[in-house]
C-alpha positions as CSV (number, residue, x, y, z in Angstrom):
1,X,140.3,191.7,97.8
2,X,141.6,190.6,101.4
3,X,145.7,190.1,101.3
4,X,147.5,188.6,104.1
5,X,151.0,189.9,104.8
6,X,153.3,188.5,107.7
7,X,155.7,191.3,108.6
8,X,158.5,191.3,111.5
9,X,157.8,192.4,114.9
10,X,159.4,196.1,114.0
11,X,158.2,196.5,111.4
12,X,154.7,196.1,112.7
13,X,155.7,198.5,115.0
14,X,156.5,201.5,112.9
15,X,153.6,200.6,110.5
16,X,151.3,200.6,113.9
17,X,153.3,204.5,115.1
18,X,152.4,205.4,111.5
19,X,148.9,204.4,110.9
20,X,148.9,206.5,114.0
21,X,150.4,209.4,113.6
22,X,149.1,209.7,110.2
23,X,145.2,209.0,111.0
24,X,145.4,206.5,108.4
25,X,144.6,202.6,108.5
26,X,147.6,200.2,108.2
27,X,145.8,199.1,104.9
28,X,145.7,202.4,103.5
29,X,149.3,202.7,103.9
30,X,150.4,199.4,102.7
31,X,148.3,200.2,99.5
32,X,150.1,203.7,99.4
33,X,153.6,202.0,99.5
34,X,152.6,199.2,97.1
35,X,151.3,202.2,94.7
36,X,154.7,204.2,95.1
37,X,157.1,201.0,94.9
38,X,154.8,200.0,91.4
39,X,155.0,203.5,90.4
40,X,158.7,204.1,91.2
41,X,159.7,200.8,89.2
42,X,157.9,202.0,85.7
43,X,160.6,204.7,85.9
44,X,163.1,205.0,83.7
45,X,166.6,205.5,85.1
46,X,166.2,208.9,84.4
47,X,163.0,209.9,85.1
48,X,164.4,208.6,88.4
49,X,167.4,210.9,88.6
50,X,166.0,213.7,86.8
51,X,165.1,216.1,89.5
52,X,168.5,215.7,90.2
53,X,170.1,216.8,86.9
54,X,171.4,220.5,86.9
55,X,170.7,220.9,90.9
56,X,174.8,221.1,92.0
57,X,176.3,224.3,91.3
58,X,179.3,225.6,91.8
59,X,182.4,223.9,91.2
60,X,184.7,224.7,87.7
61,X,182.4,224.9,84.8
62,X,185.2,223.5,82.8
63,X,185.4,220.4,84.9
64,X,183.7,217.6,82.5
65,X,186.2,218.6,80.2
66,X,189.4,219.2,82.2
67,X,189.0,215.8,84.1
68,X,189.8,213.9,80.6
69,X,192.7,215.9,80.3
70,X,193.7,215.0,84.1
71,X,193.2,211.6,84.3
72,X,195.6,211.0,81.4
73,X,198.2,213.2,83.0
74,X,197.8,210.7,86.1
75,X,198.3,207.6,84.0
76,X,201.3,209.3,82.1
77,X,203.0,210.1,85.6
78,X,202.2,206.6,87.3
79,X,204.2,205.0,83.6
80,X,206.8,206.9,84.9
C-alpha cells in the first residue's frame, strides 16, 4: 500500500547515505524502523531493560542494603 511521508532536508539525507551504504531501498528501511519502533513499544518496561539487569559488576555487594542505612544517617546529621 503506497505511503507518503514528508521528512526534513537531513533527515532525507542520512536516510539517502543509508539506503546507500546499506544496498537497501529507502522503503525497505522505513519499513524496518516502523517494524522496530512497533516492536519496541509492545515491550514491557522490563523486557526493555532486561539485558541490562545483572550486567554491572563490581562495586560493594552489600550496597542495596547499606545505602538505607546511609541515607538515614544523612537526614539525621542535616536535623542536626
Amino acid at each position: 500500500m503506497p505511503t507518503s511521508i514528508r521528512l526534513d532536508p537531513e533527515t532525507d539525507r542520512a536516510l539517502e547515505e543509508l539506503a546507500r551504504r546499506s544496498s537497501s531501498t529507502r522503503s525497505e528501511l522505513v519499513r524496518r524502523a516502523i517494524r522496530d519502533l512497533l516492536d519496541r513499544e509492545q515491550l514491557s518496561p522490563y523486557e526493555r531493560v532486561s539485558d541490562l539487569i545483572g550486567s554491572v559488576t563490581g562495586g560493594p555487594p552489600d550496597l542495596s542494603e547499606s545505602t538505607g542505612r546511609r541515607f538515614r544517617e544523612l537526614l539525621a546529621e542535616r536535623k542536626g
